[in-house]
CHARMM-style PDB file with segment names, atoms N, HN, CA, C and O in Angstrom:
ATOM      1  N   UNK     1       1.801   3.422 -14.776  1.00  0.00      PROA
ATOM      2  CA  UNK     1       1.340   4.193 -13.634  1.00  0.00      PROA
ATOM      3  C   UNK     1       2.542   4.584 -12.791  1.00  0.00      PROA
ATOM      4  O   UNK     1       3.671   4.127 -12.970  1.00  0.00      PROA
ATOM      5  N   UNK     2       2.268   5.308 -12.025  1.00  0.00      PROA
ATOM      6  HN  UNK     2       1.351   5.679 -11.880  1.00  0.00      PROA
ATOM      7  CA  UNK     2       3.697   6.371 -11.395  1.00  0.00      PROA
ATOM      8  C   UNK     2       2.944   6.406  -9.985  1.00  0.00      PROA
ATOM      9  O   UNK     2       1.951   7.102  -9.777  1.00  0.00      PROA
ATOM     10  N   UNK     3       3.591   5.500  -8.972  1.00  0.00      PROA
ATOM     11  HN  UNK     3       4.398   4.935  -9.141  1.00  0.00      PROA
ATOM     12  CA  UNK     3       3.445   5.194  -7.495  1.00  0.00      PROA
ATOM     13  C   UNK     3       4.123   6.232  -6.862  1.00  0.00      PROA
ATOM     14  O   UNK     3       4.141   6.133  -5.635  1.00  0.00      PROA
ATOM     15  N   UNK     4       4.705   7.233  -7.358  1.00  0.00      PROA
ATOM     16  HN  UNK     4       4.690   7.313  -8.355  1.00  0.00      PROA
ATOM     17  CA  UNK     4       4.989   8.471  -6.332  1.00  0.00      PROA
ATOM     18  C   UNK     4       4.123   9.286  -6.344  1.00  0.00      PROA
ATOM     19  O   UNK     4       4.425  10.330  -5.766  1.00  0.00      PROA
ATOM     20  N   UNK     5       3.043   9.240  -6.820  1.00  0.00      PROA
ATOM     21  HN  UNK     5       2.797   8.392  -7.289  1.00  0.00      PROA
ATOM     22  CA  UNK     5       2.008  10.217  -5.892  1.00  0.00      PROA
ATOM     23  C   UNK     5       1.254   9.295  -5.159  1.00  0.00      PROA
ATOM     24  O   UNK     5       0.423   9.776  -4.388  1.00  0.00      PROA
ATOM     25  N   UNK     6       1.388   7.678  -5.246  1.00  0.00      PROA
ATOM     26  HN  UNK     6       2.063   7.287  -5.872  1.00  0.00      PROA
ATOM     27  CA  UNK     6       0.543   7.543  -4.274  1.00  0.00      PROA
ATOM     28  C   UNK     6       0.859   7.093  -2.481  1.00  0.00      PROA
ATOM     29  O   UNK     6       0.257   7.217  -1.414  1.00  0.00      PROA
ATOM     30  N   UNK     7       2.476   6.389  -3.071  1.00  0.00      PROA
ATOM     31  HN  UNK     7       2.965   6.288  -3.937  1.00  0.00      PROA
ATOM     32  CA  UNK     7       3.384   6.348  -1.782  1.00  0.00      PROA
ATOM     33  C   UNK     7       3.865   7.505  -1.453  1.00  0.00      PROA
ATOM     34  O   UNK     7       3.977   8.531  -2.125  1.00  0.00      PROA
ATOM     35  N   UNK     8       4.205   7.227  -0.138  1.00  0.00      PROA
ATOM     36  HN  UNK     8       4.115   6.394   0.407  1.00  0.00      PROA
ATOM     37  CA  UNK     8       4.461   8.763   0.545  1.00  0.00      PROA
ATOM     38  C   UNK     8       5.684   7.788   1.999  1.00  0.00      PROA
ATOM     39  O   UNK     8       5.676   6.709   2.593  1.00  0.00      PROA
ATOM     40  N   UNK     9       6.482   8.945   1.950  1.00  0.00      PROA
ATOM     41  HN  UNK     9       6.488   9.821   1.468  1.00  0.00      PROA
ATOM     42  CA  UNK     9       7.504   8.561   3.258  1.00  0.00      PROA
ATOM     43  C   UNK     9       7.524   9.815   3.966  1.00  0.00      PROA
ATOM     44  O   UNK     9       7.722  10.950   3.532  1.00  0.00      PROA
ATOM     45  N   UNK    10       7.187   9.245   5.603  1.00  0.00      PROA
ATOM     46  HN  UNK    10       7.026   8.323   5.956  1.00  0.00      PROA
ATOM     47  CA  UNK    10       7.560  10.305   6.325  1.00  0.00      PROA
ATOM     48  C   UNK    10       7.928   9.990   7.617  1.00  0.00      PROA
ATOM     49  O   UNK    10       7.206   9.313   8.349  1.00  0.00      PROA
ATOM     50  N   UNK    11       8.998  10.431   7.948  1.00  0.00      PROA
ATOM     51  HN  UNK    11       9.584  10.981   7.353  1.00  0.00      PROA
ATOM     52  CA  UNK    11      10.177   9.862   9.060  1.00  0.00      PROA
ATOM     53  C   UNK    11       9.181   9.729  10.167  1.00  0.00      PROA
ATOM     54  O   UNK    11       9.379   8.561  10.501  1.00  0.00      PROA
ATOM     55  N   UNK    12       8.350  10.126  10.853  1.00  0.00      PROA
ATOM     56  HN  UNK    12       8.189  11.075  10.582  1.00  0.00      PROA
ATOM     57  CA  UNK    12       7.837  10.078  12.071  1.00  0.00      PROA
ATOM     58  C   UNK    12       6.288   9.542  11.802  1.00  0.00      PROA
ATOM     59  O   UNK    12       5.469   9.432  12.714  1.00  0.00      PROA
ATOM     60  N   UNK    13       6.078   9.303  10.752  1.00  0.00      PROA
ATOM     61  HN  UNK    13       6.744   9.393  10.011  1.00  0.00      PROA
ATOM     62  CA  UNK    13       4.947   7.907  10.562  1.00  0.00      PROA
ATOM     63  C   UNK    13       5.319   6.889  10.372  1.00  0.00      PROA
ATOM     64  O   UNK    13       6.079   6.730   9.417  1.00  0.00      PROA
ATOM     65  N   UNK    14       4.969   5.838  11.144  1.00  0.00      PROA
ATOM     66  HN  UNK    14       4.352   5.967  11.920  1.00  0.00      PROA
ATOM     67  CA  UNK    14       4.957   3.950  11.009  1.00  0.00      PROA
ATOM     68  C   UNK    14       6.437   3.730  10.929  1.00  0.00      PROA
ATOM     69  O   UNK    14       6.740   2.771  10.220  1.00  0.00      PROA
ATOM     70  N   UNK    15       7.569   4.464  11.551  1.00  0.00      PROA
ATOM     71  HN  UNK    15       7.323   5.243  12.127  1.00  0.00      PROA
ATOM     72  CA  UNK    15       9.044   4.535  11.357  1.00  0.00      PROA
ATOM     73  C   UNK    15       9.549   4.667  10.047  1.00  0.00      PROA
ATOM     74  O   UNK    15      10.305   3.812   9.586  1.00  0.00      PROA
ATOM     75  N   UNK    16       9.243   5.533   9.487  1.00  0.00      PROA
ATOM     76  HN  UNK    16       8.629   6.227   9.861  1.00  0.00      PROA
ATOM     77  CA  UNK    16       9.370   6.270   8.135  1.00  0.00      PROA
ATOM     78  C   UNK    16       9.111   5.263   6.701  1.00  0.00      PROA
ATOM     79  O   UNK    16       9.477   5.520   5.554  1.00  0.00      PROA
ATOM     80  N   UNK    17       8.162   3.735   7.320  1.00  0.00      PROA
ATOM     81  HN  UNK    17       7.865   3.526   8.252  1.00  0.00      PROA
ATOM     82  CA  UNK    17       8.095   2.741   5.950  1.00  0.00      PROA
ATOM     83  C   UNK    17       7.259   3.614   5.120  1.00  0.00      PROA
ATOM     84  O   UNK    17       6.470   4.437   5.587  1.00  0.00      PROA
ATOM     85  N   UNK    18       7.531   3.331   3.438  1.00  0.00      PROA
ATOM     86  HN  UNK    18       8.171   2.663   3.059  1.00  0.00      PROA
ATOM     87  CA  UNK    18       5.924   4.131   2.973  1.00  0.00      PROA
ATOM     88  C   UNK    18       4.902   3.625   3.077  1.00  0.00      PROA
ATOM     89  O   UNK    18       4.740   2.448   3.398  1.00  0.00      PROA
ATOM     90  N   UNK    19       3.949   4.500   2.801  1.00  0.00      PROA
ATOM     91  HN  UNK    19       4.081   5.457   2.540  1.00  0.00      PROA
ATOM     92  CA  UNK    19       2.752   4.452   3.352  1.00  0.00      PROA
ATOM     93  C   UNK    19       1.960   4.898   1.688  1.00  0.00      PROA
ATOM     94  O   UNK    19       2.477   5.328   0.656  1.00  0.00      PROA
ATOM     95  N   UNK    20       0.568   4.575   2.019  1.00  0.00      PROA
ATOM     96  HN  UNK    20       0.149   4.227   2.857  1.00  0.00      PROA
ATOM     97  CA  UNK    20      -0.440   4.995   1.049  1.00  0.00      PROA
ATOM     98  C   UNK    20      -0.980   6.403   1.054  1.00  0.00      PROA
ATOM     99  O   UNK    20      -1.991   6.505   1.749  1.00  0.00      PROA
ATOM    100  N   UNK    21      -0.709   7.169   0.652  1.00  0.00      PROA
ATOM    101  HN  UNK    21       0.112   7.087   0.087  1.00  0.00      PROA
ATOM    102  CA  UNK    21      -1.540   8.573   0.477  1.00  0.00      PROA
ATOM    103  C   UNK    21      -1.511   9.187   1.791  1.00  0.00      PROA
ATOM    104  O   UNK    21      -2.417   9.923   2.180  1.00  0.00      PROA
ATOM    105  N   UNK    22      -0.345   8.858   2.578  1.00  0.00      PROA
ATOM    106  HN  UNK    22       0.391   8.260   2.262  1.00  0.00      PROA
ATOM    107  CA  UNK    22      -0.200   9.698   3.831  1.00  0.00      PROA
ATOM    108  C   UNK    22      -1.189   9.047   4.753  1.00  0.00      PROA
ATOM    109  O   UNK    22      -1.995   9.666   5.446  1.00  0.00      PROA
ATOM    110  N   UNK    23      -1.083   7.983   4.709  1.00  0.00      PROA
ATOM    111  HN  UNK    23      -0.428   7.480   4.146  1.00  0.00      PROA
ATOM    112  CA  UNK    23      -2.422   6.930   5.692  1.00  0.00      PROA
ATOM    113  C   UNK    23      -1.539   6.260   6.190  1.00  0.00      PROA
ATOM    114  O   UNK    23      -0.503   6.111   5.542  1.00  0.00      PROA
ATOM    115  N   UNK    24      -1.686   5.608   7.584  1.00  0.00      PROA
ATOM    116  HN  UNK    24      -2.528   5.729   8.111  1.00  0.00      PROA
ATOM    117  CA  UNK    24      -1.133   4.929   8.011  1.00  0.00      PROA
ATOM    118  C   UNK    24      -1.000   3.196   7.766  1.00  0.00      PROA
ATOM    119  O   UNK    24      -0.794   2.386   8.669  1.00  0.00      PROA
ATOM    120  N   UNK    25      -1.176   2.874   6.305  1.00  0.00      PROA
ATOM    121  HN  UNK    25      -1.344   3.532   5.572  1.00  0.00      PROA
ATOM    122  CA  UNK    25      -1.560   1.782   6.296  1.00  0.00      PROA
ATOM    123  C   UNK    25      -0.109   1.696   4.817  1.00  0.00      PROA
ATOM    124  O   UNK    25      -0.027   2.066   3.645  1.00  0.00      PROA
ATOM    125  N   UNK    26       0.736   1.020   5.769  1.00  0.00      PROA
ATOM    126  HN  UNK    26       0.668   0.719   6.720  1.00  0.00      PROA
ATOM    127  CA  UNK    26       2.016   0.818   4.770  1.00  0.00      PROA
ATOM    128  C   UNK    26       2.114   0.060   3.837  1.00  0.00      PROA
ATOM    129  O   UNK    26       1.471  -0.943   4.145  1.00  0.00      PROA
ATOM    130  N   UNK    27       2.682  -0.091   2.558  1.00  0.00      PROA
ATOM    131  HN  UNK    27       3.204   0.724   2.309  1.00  0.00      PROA
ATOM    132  CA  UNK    27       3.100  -1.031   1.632  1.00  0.00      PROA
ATOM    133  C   UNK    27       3.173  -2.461   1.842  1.00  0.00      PROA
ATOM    134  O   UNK    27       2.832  -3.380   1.098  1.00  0.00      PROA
ATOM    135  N   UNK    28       3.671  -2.472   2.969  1.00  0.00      PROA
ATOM    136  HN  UNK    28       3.948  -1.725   3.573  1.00  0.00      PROA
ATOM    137  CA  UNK    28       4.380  -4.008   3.813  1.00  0.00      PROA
ATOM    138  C   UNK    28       2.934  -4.388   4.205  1.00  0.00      PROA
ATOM    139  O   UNK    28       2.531  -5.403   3.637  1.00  0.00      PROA
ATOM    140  N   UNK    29       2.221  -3.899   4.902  1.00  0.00      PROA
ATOM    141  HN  UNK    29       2.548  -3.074   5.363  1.00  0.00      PROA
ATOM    142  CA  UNK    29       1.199  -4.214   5.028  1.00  0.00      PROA
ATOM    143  C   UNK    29       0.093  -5.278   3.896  1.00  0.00      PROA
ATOM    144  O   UNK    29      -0.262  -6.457   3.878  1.00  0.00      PROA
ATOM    145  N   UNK    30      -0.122  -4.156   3.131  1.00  0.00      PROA
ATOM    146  HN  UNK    30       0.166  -3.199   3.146  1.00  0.00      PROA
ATOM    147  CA  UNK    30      -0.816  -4.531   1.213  1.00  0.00      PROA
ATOM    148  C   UNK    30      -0.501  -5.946   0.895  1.00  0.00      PROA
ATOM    149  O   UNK    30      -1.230  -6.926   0.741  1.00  0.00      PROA
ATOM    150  N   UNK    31       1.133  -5.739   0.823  1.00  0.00      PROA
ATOM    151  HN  UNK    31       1.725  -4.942   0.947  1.00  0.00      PROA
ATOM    152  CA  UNK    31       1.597  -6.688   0.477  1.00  0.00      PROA
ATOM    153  C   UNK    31       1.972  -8.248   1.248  1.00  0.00      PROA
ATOM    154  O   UNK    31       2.425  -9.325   0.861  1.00  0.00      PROA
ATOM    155  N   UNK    32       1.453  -7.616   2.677  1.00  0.00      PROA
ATOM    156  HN  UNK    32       1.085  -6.741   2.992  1.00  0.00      PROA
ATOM    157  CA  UNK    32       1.384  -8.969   3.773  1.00  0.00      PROA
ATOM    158  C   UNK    32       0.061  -9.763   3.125  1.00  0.00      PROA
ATOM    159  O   UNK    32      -0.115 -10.902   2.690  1.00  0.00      PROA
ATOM    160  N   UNK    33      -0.822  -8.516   3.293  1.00  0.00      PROA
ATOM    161  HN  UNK    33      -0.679  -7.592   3.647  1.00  0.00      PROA
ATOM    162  CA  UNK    33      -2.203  -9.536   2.844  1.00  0.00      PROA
ATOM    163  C   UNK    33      -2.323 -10.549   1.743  1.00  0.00      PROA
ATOM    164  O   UNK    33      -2.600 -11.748   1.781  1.00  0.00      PROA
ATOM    165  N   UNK    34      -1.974  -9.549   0.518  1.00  0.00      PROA
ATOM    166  HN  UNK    34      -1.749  -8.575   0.486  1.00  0.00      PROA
ATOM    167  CA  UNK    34      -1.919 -10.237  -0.672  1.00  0.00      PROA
ATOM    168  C   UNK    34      -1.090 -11.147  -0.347  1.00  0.00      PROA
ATOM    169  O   UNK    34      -1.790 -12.159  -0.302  1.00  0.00      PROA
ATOM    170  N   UNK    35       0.177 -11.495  -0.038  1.00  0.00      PROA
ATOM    171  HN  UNK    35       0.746 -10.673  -0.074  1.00  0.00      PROA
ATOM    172  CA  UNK    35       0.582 -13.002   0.613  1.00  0.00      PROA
ATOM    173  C   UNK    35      -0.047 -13.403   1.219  1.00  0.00      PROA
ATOM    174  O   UNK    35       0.783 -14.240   1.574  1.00  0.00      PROA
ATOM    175  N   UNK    36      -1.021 -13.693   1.877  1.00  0.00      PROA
ATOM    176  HN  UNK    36      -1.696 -13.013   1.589  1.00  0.00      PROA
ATOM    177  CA  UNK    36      -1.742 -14.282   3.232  1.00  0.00      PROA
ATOM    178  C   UNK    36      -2.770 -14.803   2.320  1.00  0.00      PROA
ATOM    179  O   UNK    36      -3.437 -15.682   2.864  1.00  0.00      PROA
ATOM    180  N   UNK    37      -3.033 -14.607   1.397  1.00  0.00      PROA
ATOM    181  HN  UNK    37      -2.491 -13.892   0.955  1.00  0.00      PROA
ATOM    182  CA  UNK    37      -4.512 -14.398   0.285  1.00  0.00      PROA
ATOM    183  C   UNK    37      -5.246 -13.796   0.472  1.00  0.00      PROA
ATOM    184  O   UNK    37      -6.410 -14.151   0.286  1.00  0.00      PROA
ATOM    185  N   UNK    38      -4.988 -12.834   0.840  1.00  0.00      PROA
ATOM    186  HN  UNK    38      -4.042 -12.546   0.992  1.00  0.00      PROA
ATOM    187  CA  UNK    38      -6.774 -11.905   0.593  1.00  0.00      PROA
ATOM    188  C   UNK    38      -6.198 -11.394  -0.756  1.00  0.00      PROA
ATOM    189  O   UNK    38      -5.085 -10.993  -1.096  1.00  0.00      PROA
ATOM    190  N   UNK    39      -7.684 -11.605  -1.551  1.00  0.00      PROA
ATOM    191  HN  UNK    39      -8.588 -11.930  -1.274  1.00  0.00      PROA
ATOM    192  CA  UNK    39      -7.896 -10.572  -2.926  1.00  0.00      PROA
ATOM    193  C   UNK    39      -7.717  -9.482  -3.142  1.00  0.00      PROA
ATOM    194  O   UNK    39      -7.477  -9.016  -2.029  1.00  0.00      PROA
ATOM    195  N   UNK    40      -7.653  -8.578  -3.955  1.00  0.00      PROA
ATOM    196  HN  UNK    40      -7.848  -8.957  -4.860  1.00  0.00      PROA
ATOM    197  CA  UNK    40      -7.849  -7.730  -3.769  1.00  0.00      PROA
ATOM    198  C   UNK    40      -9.835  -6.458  -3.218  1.00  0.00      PROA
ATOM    199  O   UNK    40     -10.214  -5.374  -2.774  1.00  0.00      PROA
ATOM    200  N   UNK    41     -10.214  -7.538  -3.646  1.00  0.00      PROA
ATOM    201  HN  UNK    41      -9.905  -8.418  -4.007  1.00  0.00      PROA
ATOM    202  CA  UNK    41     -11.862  -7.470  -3.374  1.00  0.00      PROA
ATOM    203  C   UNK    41     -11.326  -7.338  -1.652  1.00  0.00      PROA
ATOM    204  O   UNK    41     -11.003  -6.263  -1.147  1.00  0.00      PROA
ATOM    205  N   UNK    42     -11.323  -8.287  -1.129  1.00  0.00      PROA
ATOM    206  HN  UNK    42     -11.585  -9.160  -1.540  1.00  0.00      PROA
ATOM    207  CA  UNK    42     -11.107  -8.500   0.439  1.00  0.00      PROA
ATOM    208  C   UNK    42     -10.536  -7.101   1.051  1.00  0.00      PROA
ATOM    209  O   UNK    42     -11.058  -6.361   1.884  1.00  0.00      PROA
ATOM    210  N   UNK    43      -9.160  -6.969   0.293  1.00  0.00      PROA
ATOM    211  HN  UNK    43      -8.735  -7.570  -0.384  1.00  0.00      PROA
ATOM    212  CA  UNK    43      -8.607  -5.729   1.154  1.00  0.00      PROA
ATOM    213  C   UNK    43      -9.224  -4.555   0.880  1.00  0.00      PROA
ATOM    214  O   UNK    43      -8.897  -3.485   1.393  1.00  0.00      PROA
ATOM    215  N   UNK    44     -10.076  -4.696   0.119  1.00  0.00      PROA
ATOM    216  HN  UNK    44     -10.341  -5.565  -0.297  1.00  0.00      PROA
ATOM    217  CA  UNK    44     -10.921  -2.946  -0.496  1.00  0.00      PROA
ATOM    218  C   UNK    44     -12.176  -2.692   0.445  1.00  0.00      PROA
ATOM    219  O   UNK    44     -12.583  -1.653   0.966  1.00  0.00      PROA
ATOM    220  N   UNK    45     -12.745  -4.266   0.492  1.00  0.00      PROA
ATOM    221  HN  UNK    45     -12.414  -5.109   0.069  1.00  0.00      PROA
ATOM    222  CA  UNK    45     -13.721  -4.035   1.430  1.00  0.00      PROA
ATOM    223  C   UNK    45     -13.516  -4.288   2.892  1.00  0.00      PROA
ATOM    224  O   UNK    45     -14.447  -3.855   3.570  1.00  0.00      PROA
ATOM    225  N   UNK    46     -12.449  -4.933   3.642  1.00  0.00      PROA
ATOM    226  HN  UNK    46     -11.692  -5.284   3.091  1.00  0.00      PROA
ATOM    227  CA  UNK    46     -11.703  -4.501   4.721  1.00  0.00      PROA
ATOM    228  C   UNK    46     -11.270  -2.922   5.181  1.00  0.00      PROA
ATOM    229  O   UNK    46     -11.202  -2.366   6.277  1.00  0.00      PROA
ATOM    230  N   UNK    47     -11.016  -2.490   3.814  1.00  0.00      PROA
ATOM    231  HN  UNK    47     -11.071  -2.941   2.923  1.00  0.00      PROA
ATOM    232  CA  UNK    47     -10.298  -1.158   4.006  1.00  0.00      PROA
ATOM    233  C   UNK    47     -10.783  -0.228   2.334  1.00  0.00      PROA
ATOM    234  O   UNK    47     -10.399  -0.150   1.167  1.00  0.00      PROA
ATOM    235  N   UNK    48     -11.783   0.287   3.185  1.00  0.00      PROA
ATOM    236  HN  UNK    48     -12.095   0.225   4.133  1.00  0.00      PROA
ATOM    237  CA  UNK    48     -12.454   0.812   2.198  1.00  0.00      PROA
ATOM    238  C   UNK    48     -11.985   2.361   1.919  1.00  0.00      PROA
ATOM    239  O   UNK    48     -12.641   2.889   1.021  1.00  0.00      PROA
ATOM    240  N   UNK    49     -11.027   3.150   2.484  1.00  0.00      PROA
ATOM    241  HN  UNK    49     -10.494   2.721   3.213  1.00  0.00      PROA
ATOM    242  CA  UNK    49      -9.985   3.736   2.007  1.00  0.00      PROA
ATOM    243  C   UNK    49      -9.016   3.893   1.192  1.00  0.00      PROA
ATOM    244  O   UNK    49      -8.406   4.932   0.939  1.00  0.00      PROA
ATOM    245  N   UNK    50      -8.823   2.515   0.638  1.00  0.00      PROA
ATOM    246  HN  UNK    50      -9.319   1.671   0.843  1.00  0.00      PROA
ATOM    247  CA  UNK    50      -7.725   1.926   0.121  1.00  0.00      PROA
ATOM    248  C   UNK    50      -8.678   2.010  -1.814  1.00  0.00      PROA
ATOM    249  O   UNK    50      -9.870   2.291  -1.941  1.00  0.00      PROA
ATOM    250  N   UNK    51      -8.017   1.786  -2.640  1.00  0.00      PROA
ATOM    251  HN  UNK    51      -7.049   1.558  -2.537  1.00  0.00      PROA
ATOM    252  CA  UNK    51      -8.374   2.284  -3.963  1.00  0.00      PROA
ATOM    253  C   UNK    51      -7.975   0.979  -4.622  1.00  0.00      PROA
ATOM    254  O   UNK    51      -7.339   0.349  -3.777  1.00  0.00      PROA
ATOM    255  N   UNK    52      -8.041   0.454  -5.481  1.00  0.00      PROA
ATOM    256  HN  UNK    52      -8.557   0.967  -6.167  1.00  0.00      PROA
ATOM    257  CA  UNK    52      -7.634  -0.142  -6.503  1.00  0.00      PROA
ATOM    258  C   UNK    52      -6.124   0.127  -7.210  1.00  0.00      PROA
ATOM    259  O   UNK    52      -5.390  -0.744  -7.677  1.00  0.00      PROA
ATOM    260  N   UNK    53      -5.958   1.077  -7.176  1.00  0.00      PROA
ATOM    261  HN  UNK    53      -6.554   1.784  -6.797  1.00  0.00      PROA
ATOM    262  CA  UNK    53      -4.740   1.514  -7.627  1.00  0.00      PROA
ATOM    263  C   UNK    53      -3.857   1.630  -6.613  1.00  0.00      PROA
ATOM    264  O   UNK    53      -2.745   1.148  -6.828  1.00  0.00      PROA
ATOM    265  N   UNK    54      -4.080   2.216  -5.408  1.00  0.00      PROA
ATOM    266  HN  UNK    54      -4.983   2.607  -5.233  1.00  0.00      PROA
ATOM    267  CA  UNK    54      -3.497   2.364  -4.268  1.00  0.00      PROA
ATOM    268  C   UNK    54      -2.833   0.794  -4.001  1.00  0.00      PROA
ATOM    269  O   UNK    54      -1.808   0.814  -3.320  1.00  0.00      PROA
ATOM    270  N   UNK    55      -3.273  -0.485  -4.435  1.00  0.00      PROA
ATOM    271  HN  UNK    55      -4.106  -0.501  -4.989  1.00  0.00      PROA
ATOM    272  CA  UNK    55      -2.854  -1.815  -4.361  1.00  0.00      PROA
ATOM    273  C   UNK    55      -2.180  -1.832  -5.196  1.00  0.00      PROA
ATOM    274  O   UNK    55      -1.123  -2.312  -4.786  1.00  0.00      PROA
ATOM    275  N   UNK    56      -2.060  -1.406  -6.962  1.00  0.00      PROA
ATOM    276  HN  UNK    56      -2.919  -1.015  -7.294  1.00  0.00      PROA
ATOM    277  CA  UNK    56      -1.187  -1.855  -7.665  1.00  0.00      PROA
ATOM    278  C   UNK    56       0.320  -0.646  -7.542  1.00  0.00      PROA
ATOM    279  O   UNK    56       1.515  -0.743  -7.820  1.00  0.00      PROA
ATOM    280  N   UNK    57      -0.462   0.313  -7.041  1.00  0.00      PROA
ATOM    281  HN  UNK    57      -1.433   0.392  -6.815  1.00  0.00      PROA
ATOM    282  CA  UNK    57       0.945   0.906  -7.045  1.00  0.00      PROA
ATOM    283  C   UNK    57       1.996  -0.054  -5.731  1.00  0.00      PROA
ATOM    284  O   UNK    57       3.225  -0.100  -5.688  1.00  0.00      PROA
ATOM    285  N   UNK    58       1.375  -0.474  -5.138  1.00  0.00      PROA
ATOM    286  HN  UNK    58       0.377  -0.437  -5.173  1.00  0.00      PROA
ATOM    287  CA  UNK    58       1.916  -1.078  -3.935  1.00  0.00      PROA
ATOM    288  C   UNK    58       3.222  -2.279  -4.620  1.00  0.00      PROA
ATOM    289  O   UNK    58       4.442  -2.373  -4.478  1.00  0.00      PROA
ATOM    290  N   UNK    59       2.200  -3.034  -5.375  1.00  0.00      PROA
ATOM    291  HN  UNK    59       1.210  -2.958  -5.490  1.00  0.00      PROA
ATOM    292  CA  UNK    59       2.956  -4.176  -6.584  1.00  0.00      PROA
ATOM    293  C   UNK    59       3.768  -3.447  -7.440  1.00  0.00      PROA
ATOM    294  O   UNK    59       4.815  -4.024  -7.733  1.00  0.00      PROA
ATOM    295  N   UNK    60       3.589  -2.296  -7.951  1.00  0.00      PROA
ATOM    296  HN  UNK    60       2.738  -1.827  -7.713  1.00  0.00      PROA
ATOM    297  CA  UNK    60       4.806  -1.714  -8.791  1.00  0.00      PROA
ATOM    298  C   UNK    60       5.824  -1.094  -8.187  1.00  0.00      PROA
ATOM    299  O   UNK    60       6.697  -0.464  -8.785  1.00  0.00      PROA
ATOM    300  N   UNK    61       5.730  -1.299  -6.578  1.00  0.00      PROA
ATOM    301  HN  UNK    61       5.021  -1.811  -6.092  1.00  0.00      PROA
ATOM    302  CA  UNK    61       6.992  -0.824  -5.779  1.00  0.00      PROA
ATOM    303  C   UNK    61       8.143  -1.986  -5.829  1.00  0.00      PROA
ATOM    304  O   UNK    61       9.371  -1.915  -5.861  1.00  0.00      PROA
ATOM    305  N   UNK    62       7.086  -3.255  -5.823  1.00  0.00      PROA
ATOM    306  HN  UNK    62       6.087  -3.312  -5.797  1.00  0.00      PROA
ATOM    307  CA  UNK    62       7.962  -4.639  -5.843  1.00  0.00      PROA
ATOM    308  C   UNK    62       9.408  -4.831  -6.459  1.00  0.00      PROA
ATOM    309  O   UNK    62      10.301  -5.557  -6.022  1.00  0.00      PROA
ATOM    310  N   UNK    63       9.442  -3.719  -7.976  1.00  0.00      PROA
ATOM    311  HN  UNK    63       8.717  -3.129  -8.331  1.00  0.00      PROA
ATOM    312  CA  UNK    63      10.078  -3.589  -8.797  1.00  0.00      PROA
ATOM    313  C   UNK    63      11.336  -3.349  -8.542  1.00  0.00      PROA
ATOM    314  O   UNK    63      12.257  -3.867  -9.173  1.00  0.00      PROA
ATOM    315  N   UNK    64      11.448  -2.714  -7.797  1.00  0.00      PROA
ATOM    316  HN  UNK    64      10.699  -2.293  -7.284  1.00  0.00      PROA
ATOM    317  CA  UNK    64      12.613  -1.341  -6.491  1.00  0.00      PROA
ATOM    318  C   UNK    64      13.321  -2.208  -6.331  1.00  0.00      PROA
ATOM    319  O   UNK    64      14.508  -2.060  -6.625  1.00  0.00      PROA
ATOM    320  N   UNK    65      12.736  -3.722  -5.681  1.00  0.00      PROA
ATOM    321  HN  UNK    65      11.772  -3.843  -5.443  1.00  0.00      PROA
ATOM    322  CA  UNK    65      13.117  -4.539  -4.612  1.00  0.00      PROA
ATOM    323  C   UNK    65      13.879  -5.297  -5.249  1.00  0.00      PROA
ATOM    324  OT1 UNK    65      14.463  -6.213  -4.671  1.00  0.00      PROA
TER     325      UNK     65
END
């Protein structure tokens, strides 16, 4: 899967971290939860915007790092 269409950077949103599909709900974020333990079930139905994939592309950014 290919996380550049689903991350997005833009200098004057959330101080230019990426973000999900131009939403204000950043990578760092995703990936706070999933450390904290929420499931992925949890963060979908917390944030029912958010996709299934929209989470793993989040984890295949990890890669970068």
């Amino acid at each position: 899967m290919s996380y550049r269409n689903i991350i997005t950077i833009e200098s004057g949103k959330r101080g230019g971290k990426p973000c999900i599909r131009r939403m204000r709900i950043t990578v760092y974020d995703v990936l706070g939860w999933l450390a904290a333990g929420m499931s992925h079930a949890e963060i979908l139905d917390d944030f029912p915007e958010l996709t299934e994939e929209d989470i793993r592309a989040c984890l295949d950014c990890l890669e970068l790092y």
